[in-house]
C-alpha positions in Angstrom: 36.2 -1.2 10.5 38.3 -3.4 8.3 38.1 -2.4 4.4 40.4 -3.7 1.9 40.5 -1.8 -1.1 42.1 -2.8 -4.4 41.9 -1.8 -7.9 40.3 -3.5 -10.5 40.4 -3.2 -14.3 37.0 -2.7 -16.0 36.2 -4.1 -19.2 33.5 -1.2 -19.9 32.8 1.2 -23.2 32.4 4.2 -20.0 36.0 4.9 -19.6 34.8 6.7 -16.3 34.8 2.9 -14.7 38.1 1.9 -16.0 40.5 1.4 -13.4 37.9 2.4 -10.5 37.4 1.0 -6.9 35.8 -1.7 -6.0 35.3 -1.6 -2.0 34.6 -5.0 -0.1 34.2 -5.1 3.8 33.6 -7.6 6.3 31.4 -5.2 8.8 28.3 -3.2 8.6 28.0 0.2 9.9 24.7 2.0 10.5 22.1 0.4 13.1 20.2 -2.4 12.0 16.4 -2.7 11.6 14.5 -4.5 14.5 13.4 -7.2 12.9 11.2 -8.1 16.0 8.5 -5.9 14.4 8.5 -8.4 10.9 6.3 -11.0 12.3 4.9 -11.9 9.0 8.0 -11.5 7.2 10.3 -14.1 8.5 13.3 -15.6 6.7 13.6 -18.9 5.5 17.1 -19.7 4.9 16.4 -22.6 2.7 14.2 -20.9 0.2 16.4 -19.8 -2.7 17.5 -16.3 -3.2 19.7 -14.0 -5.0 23.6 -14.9 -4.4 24.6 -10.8 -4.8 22.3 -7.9 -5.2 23.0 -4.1 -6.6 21.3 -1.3 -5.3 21.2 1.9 -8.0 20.4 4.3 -5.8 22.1 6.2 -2.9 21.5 7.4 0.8 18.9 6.2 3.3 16.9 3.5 0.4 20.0 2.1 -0.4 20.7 1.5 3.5 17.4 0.5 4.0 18.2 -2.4 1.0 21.2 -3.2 2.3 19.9 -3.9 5.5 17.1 -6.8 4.5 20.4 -7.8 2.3 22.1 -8.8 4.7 19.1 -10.3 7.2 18.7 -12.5 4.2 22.3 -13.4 3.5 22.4 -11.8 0.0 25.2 -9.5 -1.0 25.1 -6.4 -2.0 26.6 -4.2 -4.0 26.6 -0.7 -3.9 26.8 2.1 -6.4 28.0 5.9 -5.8 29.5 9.1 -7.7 32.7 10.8 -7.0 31.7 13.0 -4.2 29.8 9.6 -2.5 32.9 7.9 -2.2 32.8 8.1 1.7 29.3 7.5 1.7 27.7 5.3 4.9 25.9 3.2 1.5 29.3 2.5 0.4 30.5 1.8 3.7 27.6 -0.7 4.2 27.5 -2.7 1.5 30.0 -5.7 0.5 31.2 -4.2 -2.6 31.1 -0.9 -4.2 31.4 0.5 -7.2 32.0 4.1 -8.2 29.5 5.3 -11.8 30.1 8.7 -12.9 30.7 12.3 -11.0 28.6 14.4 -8.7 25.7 15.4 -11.5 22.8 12.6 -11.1 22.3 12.7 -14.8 26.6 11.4 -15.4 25.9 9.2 -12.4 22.9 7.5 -10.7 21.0 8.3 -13.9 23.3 7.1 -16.2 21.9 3.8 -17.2 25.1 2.4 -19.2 27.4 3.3 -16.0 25.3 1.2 -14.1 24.6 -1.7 -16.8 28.5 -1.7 -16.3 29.0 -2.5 -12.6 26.3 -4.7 -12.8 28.5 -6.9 -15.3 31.9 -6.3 -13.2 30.8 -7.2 -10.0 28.0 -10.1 -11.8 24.9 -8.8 -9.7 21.7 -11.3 -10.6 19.4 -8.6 -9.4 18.9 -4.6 -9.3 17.2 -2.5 -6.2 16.4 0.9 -8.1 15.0 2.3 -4.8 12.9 5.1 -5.0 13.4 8.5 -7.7 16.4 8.1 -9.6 16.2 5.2 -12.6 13.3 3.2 -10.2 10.4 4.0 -12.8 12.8 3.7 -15.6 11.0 1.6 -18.4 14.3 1.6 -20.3 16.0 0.4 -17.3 14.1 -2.2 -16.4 13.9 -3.4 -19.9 17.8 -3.5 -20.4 18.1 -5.4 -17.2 15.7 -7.8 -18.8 17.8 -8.2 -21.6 20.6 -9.2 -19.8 18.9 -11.8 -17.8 19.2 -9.2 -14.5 16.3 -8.9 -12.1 14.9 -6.1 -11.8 13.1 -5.6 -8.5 10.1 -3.9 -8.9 7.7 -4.3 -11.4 8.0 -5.3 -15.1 8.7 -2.7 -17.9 4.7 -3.1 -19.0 3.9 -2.0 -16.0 6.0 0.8 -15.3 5.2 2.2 -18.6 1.2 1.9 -17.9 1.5 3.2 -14.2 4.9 5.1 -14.2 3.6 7.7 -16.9 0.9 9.5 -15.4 -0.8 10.2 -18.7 -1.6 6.6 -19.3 -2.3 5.6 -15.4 -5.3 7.9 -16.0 -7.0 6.0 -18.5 -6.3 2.8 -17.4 -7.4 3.9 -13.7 -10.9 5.2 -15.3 -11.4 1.6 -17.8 -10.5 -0.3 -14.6 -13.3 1.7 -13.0 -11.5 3.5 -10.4 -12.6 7.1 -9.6 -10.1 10.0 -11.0 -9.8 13.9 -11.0 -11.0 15.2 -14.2 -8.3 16.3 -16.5 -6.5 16.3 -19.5 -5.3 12.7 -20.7 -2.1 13.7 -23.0 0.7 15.2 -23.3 0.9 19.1 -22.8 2.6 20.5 -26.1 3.7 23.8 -25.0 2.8 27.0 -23.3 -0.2 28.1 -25.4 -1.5 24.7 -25.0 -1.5 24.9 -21.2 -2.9 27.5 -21.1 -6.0 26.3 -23.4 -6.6 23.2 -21.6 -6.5 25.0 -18.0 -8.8 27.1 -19.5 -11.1 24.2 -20.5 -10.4 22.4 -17.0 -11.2 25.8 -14.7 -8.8 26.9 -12.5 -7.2 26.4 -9.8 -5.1 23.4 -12.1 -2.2 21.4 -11.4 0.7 21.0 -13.5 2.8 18.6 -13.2 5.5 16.2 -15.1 4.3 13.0 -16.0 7.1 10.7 -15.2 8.2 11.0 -11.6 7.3 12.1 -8.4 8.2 12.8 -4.9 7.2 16.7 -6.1 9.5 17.5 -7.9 8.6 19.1 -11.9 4.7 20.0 -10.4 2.7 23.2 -10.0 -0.2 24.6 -8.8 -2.0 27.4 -11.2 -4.7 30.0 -10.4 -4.4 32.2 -13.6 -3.0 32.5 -16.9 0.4 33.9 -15.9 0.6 31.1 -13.3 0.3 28.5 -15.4 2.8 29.9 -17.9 5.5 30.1 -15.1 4.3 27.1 -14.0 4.2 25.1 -17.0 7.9 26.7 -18.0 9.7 25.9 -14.2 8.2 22.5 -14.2 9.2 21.3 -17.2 12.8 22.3 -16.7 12.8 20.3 -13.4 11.5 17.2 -14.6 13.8 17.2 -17.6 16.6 17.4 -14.8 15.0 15.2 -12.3 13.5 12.4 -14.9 15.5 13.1 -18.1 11.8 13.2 -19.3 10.1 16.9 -19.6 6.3 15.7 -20.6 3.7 17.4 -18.9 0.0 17.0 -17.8 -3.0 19.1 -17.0 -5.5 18.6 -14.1 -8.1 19.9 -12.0 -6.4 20.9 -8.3 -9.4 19.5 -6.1 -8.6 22.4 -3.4 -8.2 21.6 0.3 -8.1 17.6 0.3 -6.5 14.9 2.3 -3.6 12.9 0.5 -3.8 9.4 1.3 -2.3 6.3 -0.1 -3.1 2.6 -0.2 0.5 0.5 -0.1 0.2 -2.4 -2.5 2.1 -6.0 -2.4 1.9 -8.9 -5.5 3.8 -11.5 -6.8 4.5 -12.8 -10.3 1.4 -15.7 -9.2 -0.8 -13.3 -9.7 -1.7 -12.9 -5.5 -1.8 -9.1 -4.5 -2.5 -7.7 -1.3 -2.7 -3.8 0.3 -1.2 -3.2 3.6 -3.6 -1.0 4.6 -3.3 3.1 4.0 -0.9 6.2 5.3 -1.8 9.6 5.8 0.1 11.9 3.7 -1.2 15.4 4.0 1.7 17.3 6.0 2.9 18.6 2.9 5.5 21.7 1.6 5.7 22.4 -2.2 3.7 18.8 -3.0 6.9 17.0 -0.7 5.6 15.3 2.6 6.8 16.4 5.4 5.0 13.6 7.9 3.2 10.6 7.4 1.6 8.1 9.8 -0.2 5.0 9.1 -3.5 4.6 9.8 -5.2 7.6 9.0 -7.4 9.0 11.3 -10.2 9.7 8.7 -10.7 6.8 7.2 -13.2 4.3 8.3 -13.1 0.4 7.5 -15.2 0.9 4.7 -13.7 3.3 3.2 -10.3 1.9 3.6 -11.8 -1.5 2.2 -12.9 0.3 -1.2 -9.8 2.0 -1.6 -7.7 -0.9 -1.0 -10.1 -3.1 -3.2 -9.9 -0.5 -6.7 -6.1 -0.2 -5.7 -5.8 -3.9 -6.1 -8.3 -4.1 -9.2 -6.1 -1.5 -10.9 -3.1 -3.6 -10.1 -4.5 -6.7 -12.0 -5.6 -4.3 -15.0 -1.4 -4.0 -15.3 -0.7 -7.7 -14.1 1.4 -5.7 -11.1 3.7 -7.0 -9.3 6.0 -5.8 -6.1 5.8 -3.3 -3.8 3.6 0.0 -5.4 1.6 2.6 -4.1 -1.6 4.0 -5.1 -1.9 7.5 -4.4 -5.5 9.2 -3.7 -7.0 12.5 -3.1 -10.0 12.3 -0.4 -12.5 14.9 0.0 -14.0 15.7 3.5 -17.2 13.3 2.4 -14.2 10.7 2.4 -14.8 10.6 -1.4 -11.7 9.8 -3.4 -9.9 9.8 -6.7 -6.9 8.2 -8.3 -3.8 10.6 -8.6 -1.3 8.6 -9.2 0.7 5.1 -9.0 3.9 5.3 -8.0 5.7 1.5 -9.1 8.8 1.6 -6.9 9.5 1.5 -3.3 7.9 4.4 -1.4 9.8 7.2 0.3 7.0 6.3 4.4 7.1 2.6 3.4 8.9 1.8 7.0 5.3 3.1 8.6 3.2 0.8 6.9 6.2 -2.0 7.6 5.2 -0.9 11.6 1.9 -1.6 11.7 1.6 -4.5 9.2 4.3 -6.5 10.7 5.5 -7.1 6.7 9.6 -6.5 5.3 8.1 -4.6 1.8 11.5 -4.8 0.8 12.2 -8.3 1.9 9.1 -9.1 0.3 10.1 -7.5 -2.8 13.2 -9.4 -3.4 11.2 -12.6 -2.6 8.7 -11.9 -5.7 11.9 -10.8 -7.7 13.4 -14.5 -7.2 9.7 -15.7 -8.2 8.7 -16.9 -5.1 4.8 -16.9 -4.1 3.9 -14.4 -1.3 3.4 -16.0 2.1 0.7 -13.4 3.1 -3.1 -13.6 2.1 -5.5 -10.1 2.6 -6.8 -11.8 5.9 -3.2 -11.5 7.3 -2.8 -8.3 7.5 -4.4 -6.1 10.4 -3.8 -2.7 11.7 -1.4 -3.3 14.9 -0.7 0.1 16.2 0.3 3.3 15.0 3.4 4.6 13.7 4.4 8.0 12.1 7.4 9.4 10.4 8.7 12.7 10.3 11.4 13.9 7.0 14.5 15.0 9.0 15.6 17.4 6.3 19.0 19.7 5.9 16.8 22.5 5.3 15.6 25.8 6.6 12.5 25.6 8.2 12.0 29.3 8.2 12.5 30.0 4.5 9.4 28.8 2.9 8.9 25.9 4.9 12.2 24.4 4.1 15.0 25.6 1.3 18.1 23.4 0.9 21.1 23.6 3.5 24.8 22.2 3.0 27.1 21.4 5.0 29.1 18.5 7.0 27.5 17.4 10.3 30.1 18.0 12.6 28.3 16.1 15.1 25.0 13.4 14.9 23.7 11.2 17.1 20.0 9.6 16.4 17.7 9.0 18.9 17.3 5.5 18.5 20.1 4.4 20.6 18.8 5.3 23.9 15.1 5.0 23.2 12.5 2.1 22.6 9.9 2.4 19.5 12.2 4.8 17.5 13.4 3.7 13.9 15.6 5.8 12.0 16.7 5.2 8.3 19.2 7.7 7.4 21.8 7.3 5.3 24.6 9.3 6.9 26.9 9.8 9.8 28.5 11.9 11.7 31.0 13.5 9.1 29.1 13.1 6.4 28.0 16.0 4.0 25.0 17.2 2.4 25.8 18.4 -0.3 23.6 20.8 -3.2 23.8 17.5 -5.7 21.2 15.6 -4.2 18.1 15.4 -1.8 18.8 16.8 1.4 16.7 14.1 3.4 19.1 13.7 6.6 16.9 10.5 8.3 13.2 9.2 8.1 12.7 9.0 11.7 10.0 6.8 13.0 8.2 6.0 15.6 5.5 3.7 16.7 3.3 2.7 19.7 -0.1 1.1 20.8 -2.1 4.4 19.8 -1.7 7.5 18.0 -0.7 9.8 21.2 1.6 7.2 22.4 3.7 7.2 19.1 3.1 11.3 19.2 4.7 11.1 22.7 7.8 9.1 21.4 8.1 11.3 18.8 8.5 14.4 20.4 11.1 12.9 22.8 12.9 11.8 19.9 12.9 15.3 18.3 13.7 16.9 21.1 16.5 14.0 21.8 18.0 14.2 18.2 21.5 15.7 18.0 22.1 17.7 14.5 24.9 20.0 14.2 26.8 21.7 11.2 23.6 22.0 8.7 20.4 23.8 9.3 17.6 21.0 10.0 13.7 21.3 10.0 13.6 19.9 13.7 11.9 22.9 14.7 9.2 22.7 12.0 8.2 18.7 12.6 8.3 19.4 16.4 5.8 22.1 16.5 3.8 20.6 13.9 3.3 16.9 16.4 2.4 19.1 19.1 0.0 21.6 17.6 -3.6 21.1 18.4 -4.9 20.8 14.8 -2.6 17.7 14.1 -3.2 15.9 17.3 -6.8 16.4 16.6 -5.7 15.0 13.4 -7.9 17.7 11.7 -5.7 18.1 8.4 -5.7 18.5 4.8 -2.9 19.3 2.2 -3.3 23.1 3.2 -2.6 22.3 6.6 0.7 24.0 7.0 -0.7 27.1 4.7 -3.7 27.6 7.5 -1.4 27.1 10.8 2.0 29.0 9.4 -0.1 31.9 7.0 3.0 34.2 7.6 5.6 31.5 7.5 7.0 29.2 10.1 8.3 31.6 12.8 10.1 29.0 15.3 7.9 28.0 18.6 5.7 30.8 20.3 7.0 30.3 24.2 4.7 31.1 27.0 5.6 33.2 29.9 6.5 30.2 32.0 8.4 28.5 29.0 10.6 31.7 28.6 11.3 32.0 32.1 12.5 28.1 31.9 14.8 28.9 28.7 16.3 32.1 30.6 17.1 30.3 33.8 18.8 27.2 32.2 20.5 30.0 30.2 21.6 32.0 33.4 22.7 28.4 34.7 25.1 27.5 31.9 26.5 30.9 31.9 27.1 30.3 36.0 28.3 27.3 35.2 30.8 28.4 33.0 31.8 31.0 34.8 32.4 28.8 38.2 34.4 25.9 36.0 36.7 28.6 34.9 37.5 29.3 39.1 38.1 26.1 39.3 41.4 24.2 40.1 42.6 20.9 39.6 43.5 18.8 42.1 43.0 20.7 44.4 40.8 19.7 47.6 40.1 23.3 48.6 36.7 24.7 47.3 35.5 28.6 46.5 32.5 29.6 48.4 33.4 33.0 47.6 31.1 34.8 44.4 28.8 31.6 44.0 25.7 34.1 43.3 25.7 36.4 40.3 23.8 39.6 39.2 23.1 39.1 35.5 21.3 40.3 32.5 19.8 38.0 29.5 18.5 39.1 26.3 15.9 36.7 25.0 15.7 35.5 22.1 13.2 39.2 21.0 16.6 41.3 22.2 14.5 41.9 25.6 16.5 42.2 29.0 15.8 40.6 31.7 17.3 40.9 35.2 18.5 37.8 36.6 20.0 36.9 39.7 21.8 33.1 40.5 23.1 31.3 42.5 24.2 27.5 43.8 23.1 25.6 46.7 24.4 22.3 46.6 22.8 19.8 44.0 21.0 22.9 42.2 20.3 26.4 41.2 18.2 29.0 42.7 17.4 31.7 40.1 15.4 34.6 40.4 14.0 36.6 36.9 13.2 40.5 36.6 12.7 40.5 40.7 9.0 38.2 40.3 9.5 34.2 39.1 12.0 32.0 41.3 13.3 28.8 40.0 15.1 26.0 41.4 16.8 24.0 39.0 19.0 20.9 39.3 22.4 21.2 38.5 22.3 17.9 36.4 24.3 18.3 33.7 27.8 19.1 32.4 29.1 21.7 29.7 30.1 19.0 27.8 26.5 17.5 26.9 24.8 18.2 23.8 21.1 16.9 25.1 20.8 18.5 28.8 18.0 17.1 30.8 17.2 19.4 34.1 14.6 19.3 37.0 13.0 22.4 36.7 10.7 22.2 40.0 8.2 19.7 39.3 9.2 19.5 35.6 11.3 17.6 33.5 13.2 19.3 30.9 14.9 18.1 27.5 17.2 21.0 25.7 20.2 20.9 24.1 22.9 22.9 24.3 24.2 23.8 20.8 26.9 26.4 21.5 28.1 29.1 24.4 30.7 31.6 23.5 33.5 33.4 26.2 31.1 36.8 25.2 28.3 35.1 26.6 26.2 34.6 23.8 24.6 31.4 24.3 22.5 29.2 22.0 20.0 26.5 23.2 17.1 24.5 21.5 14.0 24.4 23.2 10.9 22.9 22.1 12.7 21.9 19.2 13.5 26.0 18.2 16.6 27.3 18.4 16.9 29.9 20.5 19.9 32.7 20.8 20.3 34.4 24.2 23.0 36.8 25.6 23.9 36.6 29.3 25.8 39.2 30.4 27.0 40.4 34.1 25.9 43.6 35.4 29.1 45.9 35.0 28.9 44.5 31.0 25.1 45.7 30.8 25.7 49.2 31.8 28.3 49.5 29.5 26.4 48.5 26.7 24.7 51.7 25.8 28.1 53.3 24.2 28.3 50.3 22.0 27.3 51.6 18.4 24.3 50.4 16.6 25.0 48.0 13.8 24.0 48.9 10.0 21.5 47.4 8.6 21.7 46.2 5.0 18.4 47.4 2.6 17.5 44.0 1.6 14.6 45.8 -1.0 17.6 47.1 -3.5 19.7 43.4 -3.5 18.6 40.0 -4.3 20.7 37.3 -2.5 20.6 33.8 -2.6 18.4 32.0 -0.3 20.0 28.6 -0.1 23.1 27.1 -1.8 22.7 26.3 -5.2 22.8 26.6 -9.3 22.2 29.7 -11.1 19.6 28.2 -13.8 19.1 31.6 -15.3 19.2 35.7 -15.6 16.1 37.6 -16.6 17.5 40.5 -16.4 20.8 43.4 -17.9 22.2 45.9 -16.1 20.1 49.3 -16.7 17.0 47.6 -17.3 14.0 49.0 -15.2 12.0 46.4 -13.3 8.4 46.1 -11.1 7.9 44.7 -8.1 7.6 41.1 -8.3 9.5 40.9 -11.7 11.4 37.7 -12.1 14.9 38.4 -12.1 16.8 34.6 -11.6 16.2 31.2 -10.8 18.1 29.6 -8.4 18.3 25.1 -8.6 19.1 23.2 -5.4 18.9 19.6 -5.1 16.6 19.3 -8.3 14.4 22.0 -7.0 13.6 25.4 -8.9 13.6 28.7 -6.6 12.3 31.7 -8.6 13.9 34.9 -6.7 11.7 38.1 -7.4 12.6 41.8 -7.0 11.2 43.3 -3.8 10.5 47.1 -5.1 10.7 48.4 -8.7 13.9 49.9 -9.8 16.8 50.0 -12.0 19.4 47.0 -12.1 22.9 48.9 -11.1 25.3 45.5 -11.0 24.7 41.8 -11.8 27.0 39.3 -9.8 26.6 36.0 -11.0 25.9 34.0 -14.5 24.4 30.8 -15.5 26.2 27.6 -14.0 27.4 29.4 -11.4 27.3 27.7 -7.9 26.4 29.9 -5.2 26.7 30.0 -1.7 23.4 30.8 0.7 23.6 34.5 1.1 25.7 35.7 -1.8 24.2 38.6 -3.2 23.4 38.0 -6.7 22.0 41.6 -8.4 22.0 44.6 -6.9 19.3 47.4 -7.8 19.8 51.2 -7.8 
């Protein structure tokens, strides 16, 4: 890739600009959007447009914008903070500018940084994106001012539908059904309290500017909506620089589903039909798929039809999303609006055959949309699954970091597979932002067809050097429930009650992990007798008498050995396999005939000691293969001591110290509060585990800790 870089003198009041980079490149990195699957969206070349385009965000949404940008011959400028510099946004994009440091709030939230490099590099029109300044009154009516575009909606309408508060009592004059609530602002703790009180619990708490849960709560009592009300508010001040709060009733055990929204500044608006949203972790979604499998024509026709009347109530225009709550009598209610570009848009893109963001740039530049309500059909299915840096096993996902030392997305070697990331092989996650790794899609002429695709691709996907919640979405796709598509919000509550443990293997699948195990290690072991050029081959000691620990530290006797094309290997003196020898140590995706059967692992590490790592079913599994001499010598090995995780609290996930609750000699229950923990804008409360006196506190407020540091220490 050519890039010249140069540096240019800013005339700005933020000295951080002066004397920065401004990046311009001729090629574009990332894989581009099929646009085969935009058959109502296609480019005219001679309609006018936007000569050069900023995008104020970061990550996959600003390579998602980037990408209609250049399918529409628009440039496009991109923004980024220090530690973004190397960014595959920046890369992508024809210029780019560099706004502030790591901290969102001296960088993608700091509106006069950005007002800046929109005047340097003379943009006409801003993409906000999605979270950061895309619901941003103030924003959008600065960019107004200047005679900028802003593409989204206007500042009216971000201030009726962006703040929650107000959404509610527009939705209930425009006659749209809503959860009953409180319709102001929450004043303080006392005052939560009174209005849950009023409301009944169970209530939800959450910020009213915002989204994408982040600042909300779910309350059951008194003291939970105190710690509620308090952890909520801090996040939203960090998340939205705005800390207001609202009260509602939690309607318990729903489905979340969402109508997508398209008008123009002619006042034509249109909804491109609905996505399931119910897969959900801490009010996040984890998966999406458009259309939803509960919701009948009618229904879908009323909810589109109140979506669009509540639209006109605002004189609405772009791309917005109407969020509901729908009981099992398929009754709904208004929860939210969200006026920006949606996190699942590319699934409603899938089966509408519309660009939203195309189409939003379009309304920007005033132009009328080309697509009337009778346009658009249902034309498939297609569902997305959040590829996230997080651990899976730690409350359905907390926060990893780390650079990915090696990447590869499915969607090179496979058809009906999108992926929007917005990173690379050496990129890193880092604590500052939201660990999304990719949105990976994938669509088909039914619902088990896409489901298919989807498990190939997870099984297909290559993540090293961060902790990813592969494991998670690939059990979820295949578990009976969701392919029923019986589902609500509770959904991962009701199948994981005890956490997400990793896949449960059957006999037969642990016999298939072991004997692709025993083959690597064979493999290993018969590379290593190996010589080079040489013509003469070693029949001698191609069998082996071996020993594998599963991943439950049980043995298992194993003997292997190689016949030709393949393996013969026999487990624990009972099951015999025969599996191809189809692969080299060298692959990270391994693909084996296992008898009859196909199967997709990957091989994510093996070690001279034997220790050998390989995902399965999307689970990572650790195995030790060992030969039999090594086995019987294992007993005089001593035991390894085990740390008594009940007197030390240690740090989940990387992250921010937000606070101490506790001294040193200070006598503590069970469940006491003792610090809180921030990672990518999200508030972990860490809890004692026994009751007990604090002996040593190793950390303060500010500090950045690693994932595993031990932070207090009780006696």
């Amino acid at each position: 890739m050519q890039t010249n870089i140069f540096r240019v003198l800013l005339n700005s009041k933020n000295s951080y600009l002066l004397n920065n980079l401004v990046r311009y490149q001729s090629t574009v990195a990332g894989v581009p959007i099929d646009r085969s699957i935009y058959f109502l969206s296609k480019i005219d070349k001679n309609e006018p447009k936007f000569n050069k385009i900023l995008i104020a965000n970061r990550g996959e949404i600003a390579c998602r914008v980037i990408k209609s940008c250049k399918a529409m011959g628009i440039k496009s400028v991109a923004v980024h903070s220090d530690v973004d510099y190397n960014s595959l946004h920046v890369k992508m994009a024809d210029e780019a500018i560099c706004i502030g440091p790591a901290p969102s709030i001296k960088s993608y939230l700091n509106i006069d940084a950005i007002i800046d490099a929109i005047s340097q590099t003379k943009s006409e029109a801003v993409h906000p994106g999605y979270g950061f300044l895309s619901e941003n009154m103030e924003f959008a009516r600065r960019l107004a001012e200047m005679g900028v575009e802003f593409i989204g909606p206007s500042s009216k309408s971000i201030m009726a539908m962006g703040d929650k508060i107000m959404s509610k009592r527009l939705a209930k004059e425009a006659g749209v059904s809503i959860i009953p609530g409180f319709d102001g602002v929450i004043r303080d703790e006392k005052h939560c309290l009174e209005i849950a009180n009023q409301i009944t619990y169970p209530v939800m708490i959450k910020a009213s500017a915002g989204g994408g849960g982040k600042g909300m709560r779910i309350a059951w009592n008194d003291k939970e909506a105190i710690e509620g009300f308090r952890l909520s508010k801090s996040e939203a001040a960090s998340s939205f620089g705005d800390d207001r709060m609202l009260v509602e009733k939690f309607i318990d055990n729903p489905r979340h589903i969402e109508i997508q929204i398209l008008g123009d500044k002619h006042g034509n608006i249109v909804y491109l039909n609905e996505r399931e949203c119910s897969i959900q972790r801490r009010n996040q979604k984890v998966i999406e798929e458009a259309p939803s499998v509960f919701i009948d024509p009618e229904t879908r026709r009323k909810m589109g039809e109140e979506a669009i009347a509540l639209a006109r109530a605002v004189g609405y225009s772009s791309a917005g999303t109407c969020e509901f709550l729908v009981d099992s009598q398929r009754k709904f209610y208004f929860l939210e609006m969200n006026t920006r570009l949606q996190v699942e848009h590319p699934i409603s893109e899938c089966i509408t055959g519309v660009d939203i963001v195309q189409e939003m740039i379009r309304v920007a530049k005033g132009h009328k949309l080309k697509i009337t309500q009778n346009d658009i059909k249902i034309n498939g299915w297609a569902i997305e699954s959040r590829v996230y840096a997080e651990d899976p096993y730690k409350n359905f996902g907390l926060p990893s970091i780390g650079r990915l030392s090696s990447y590869k997305e499915p969607v090179r070697n496979m058809e009906n597979v999108r992926c929007d990331s917005g990173i690379e092989e050496g990129s890193e996650i880092s604590i500052y932002y939201d660990p999304m790794i990719c949105k990976l899609v994938t669509y088909g002429a039914d619902r088990q067809t896409a489901l298919n695709t989807m498990v190939q691709a997870l099984d297909n996907y290559v993540i090293r050097g961060v902790t990813n919640n592969i494991a998670l979405l690939r059990d979820i796709v295949t578990e009976e429930n969701f392919v029923k598509g019986d589902i609500t919000t509770k959904y991962l509550q009701k199948i994981y009650p005890e956490g997400f443990k990793g896949k449960t293997l059957s006999k037969i699948e642990s016999n298939n992990l072991l004997a692709v195990a025993a083959v690597v290690y064979a493999k290993d072991v018969l590379r290593s007798r190996s010589f080079l050029n040489s013509s003469v081959k070693n029949k001698q000691n191609e069998s082996f008498n071996l020993y594998i620990f599963d991943h439950n530290q049980l043995a298992h006797k194993c003997q292997i050995s190689k016949d030709g094309d393949k393996f013969l290997v026999n487990l624990d003196d009972a099951d015999s396999l025969t599996i191809s020898d189809s692969f080299t140590l060298f692959d990270e995706v391994i693909n084996v005939n296992l008898g009859d059967d196909n199967l997709t692992l990957q091989l994510i590490s093996k070690e001279s000691s034997g220790d050998i790592s390989l995902q399965y079913l999307g689970t990572k599994f650790n195995l030790k293969v060992m030969n039999k001499k090594s086995y019987e010598l294992l007993k005089y090995m001593p035991k390894k001591k085990q740390v008594d995780l009940s007197s030390v609290i240690i740090s989940p996930m990387p992250g921010i110290v937000k606070s101490v609750s506790v001294e040193v000699g200070q006598m503590i229950n069970e469940g006491a509060e003792i610090c809180t923990v921030e990672a990518m804008k999200m508030q972990n409360k860490l809890v004692a585990q026994r009751t007990g006196k604090i002996k040593q506190i190793n950390t303060k407020v500010g500090e950045q800790v690693e994932e595993g540091k031990i932070l207090v220490e009780l006696e």
